[in-house]
C-alpha positions as CSV (number, residue, x, y, z in Angstrom):
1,X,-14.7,24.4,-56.3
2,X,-14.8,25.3,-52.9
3,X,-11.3,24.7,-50.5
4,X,-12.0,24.6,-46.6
5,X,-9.3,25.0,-44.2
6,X,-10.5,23.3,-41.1
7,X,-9.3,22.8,-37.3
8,X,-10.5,20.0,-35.7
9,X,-10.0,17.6,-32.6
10,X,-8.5,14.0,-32.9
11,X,-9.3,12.0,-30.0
12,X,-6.5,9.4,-31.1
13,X,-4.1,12.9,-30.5
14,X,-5.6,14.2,-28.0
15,X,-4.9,17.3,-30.0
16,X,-6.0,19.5,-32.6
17,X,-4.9,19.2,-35.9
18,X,-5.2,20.8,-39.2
19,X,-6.7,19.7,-42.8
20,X,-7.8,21.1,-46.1
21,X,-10.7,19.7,-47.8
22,X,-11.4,20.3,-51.7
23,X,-15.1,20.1,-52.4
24,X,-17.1,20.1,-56.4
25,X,-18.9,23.3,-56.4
26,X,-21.7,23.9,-59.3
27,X,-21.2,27.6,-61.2
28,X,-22.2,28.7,-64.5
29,X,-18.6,27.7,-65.6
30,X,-18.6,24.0,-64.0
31,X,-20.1,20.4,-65.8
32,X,-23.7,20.2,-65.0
33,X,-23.2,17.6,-62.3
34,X,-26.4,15.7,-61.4
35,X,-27.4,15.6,-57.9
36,X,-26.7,12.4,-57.4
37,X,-23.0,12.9,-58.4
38,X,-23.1,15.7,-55.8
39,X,-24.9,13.4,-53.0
40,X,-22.0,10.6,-52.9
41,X,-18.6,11.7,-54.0
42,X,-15.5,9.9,-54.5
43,X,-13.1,11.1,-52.1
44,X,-9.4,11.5,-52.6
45,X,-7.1,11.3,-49.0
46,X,-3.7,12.8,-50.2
47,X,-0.5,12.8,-48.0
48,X,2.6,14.7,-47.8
49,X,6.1,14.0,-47.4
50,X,8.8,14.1,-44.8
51,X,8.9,17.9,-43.5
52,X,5.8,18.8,-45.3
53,X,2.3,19.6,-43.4
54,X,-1.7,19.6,-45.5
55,X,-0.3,22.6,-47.3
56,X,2.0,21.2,-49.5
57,X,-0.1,19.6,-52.2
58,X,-1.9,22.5,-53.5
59,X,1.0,25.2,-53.1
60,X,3.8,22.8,-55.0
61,X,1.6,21.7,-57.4
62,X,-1.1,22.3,-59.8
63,X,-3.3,20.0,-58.2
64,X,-6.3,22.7,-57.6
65,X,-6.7,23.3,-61.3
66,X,-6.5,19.6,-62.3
67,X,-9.5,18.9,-60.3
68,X,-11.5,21.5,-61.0
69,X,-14.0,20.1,-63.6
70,X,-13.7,16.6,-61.3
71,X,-16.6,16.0,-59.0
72,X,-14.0,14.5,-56.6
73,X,-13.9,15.9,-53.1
74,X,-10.5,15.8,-51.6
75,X,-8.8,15.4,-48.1
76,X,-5.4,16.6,-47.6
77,X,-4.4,16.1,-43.9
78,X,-1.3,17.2,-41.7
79,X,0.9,14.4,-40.7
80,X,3.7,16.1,-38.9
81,X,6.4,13.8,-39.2
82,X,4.7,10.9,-38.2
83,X,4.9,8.2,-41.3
84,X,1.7,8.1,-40.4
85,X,2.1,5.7,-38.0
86,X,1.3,4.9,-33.7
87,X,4.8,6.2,-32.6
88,X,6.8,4.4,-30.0
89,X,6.5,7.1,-27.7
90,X,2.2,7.2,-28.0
91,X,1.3,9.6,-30.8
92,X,-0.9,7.8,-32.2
93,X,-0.8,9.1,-36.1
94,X,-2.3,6.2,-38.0
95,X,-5.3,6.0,-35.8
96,X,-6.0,9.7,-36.2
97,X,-5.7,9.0,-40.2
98,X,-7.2,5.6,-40.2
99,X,-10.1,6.0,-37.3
100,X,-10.8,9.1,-36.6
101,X,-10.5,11.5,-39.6
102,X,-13.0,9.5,-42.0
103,X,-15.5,9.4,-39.4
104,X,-15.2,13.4,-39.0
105,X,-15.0,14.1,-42.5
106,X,-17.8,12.5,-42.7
107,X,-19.6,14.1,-40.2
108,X,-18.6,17.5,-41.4
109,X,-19.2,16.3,-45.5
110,X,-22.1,13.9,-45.5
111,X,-22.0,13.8,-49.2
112,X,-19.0,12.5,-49.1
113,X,-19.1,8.6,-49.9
114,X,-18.0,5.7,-47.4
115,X,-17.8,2.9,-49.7
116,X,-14.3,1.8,-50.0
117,X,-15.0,1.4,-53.6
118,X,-15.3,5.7,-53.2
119,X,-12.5,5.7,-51.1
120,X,-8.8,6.7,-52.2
121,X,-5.6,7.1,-50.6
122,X,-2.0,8.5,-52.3
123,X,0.5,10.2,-51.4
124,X,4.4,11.1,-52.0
125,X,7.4,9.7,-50.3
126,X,6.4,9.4,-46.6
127,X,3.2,9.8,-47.9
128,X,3.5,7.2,-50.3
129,X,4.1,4.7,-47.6
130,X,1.4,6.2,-45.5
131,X,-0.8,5.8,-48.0
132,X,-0.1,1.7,-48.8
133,X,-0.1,1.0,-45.2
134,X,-3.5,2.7,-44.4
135,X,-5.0,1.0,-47.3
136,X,-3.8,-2.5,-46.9
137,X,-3.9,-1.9,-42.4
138,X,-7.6,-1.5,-43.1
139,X,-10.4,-2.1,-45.1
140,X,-11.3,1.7,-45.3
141,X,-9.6,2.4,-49.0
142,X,-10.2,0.5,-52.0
143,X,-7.6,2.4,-54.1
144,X,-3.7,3.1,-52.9
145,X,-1.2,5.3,-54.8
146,X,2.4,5.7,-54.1
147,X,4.5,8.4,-55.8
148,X,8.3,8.1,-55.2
149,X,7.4,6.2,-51.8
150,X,9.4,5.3,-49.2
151,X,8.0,1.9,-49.3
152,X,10.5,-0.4,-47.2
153,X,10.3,2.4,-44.5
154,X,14.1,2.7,-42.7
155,X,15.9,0.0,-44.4
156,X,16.8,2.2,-46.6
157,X,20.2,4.3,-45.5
158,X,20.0,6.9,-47.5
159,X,16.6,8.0,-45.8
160,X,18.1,7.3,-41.9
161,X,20.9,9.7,-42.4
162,X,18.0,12.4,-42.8
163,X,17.6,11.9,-39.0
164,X,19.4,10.6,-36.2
165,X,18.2,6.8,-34.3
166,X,16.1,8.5,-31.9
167,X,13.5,9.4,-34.2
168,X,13.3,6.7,-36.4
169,X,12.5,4.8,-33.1
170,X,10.5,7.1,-32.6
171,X,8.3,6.5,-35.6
172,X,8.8,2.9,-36.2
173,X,10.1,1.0,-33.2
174,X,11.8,-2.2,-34.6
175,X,9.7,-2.0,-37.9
176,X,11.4,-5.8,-38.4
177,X,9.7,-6.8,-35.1
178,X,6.6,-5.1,-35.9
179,X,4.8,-6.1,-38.5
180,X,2.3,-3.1,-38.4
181,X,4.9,-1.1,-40.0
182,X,5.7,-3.6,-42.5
183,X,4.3,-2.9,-46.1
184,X,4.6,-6.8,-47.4
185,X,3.7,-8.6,-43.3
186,X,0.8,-6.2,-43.9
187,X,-0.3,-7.6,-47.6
188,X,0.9,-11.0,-46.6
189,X,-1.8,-10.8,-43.9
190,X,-4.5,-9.3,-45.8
191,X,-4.1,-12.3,-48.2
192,X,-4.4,-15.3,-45.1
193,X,-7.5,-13.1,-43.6
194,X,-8.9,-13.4,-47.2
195,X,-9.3,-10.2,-46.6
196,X,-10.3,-7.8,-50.6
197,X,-7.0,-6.2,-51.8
198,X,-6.5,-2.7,-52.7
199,X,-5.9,-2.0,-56.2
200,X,-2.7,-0.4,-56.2
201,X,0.0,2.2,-58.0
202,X,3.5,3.0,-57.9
203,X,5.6,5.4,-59.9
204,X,8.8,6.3,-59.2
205,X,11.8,7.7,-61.3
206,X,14.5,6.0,-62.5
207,X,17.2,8.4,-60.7
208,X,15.5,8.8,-57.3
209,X,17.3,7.3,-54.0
210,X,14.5,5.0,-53.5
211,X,14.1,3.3,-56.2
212,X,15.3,-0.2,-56.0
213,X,13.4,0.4,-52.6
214,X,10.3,0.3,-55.2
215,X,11.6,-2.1,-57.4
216,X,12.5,-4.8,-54.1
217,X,8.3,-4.1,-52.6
218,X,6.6,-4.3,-56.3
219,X,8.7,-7.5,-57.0
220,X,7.7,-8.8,-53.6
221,X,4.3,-7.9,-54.1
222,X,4.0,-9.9,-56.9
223,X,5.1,-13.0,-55.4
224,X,2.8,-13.2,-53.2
225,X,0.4,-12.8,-55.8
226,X,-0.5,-9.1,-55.6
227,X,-1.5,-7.2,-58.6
228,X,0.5,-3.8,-58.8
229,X,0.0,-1.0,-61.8
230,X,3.6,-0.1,-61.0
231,X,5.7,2.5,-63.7
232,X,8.7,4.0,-63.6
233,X,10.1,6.9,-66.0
234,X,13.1,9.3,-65.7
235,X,13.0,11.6,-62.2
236,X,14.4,12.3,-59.3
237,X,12.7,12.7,-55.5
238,X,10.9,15.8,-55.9
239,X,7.7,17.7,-56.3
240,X,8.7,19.1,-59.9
241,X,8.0,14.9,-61.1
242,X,5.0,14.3,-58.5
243,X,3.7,17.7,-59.9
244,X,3.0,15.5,-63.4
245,X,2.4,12.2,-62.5
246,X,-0.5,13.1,-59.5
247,X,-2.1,13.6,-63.2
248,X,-1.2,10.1,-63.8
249,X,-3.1,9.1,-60.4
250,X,-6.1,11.0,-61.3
251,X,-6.4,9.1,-65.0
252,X,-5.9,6.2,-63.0
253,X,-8.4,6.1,-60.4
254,X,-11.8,5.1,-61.3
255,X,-13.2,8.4,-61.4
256,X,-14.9,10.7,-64.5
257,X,-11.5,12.9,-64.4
258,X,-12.1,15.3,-66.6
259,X,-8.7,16.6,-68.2
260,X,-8.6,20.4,-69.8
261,X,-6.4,21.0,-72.7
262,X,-4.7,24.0,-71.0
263,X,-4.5,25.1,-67.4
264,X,-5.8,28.7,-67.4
């Protein structure tokens, strides 16, 4: 496989930012991927957490190796500490993630698919919520995956005493006065605008400090109607669990993963 670490301007930033992009690359030692496999791939968006920046995913985990007999191409941008979101102050995050950086991965990848069907999103804690929003904010992503996410966003305390009120303003504003920020306003609206729903996934461990924050959105989910693979398992809020169960995401989505009985 080939890994690109790539520079680039988003207008929605005003700014350059930084992204690595995993790409299928045929050698003697690879599947014999067909051409056509080559000429429209899946693509994977991954996010990081809270803290973290595009590097995160492949230096914490094993996430490189798993892939490697996939012909999935992967995006793995930097967020900053955004929550991917338009910040209160102007940044405006989500469109850079939601507008602009499809349209220049696909400039820069052309065999890159842009049929939602192709199109996934996941991520970990603040990724995890990034990833849900963008997918049901737009109609970009057919596939969603949340590991450990910090799905109802600040009304959990735990996760406001990581930073003081100015920030969280910062990223969210009122986010129960906005309903762009709002995980379930944004399904319940998807469902009046008759709009296709994501298929979606959650995992998070049993001892983790947002886990009844899970348990409170996948409940509410299904209320309203919305069909969530959703598991839960012993863990704790940390890359040593998301390390496994990004596994669990790749089984899951509707790609030929191709798993190796040991990681040389």
């Amino acid at each position: 496989m080939a890994l690109f670490k790539i520079s680039y301007f988003s207008n929605s930033l005003a700014k350059e930012m930084e992204m690595e992009v995993i790409l299928p690359q045929k050698t003697e030692n690879t599947p014999d991927w067909t051409q056509d496999q080559l000429s429209d791939l899946p693509v994977l968006y991954l996010l990081h957490g809270m803290g973290g920046n595009e590097n995160n995913w492949l230096r914490r985990t094993r996430f490189e190796r798993l892939i490697r007999n996939t012909a999935l191409a992967v995006v793995i941008p930097n967020g900053d500490l955004s929550w991917y979101n338009n910040t209160t102050y102007g940044l405006k995050y989500f469109d850079a993630l939601a507008i602009d950086l499809p349209k220049i991965v696909h400039e820069f990848f052309p065999q890159i698919s842009q049929n939602p069907d192709k199109n996934f999103i996941a991520g970990a804690s603040m990724g995890g919520y990034g990833a849900f929003k963008t997918a049901l904010a737009t109609k970009q992503f057919g596939y969603a995956a949340s590991l450990s996410g910090a799905l109802l966003g600040i009304e959990n305390k735990e996760l406001r005493s990581f930073r003081d009120a100015e920030y969280w303003y910062g990223v969210f504003g009122d986010q129960f006065e906005n309903p762009k920020n709002n995980l379930l306003e944004l399904a319940q609206r998807k469902i009046k605008n008759i709009d296709e729903i994501p298929k979606l996934f959650a995992w998070c461990g049993k001892e983790d400090f947002l886990f009844e924050d899970n348990q409170k959105l996948v409940s509410d989910f299904k209320n309203i109607g919305i069909n969530i693979d959703y598991r839960v398992d012993e863990g704790k809020h940390d890359w040593y669990y998301w390390d496994q169960q990004i596994e669990t995401v790749l089984e899951w989505l509707p790609i030929d993963y191709v798993k190796e009985e040991r990681l040389s």
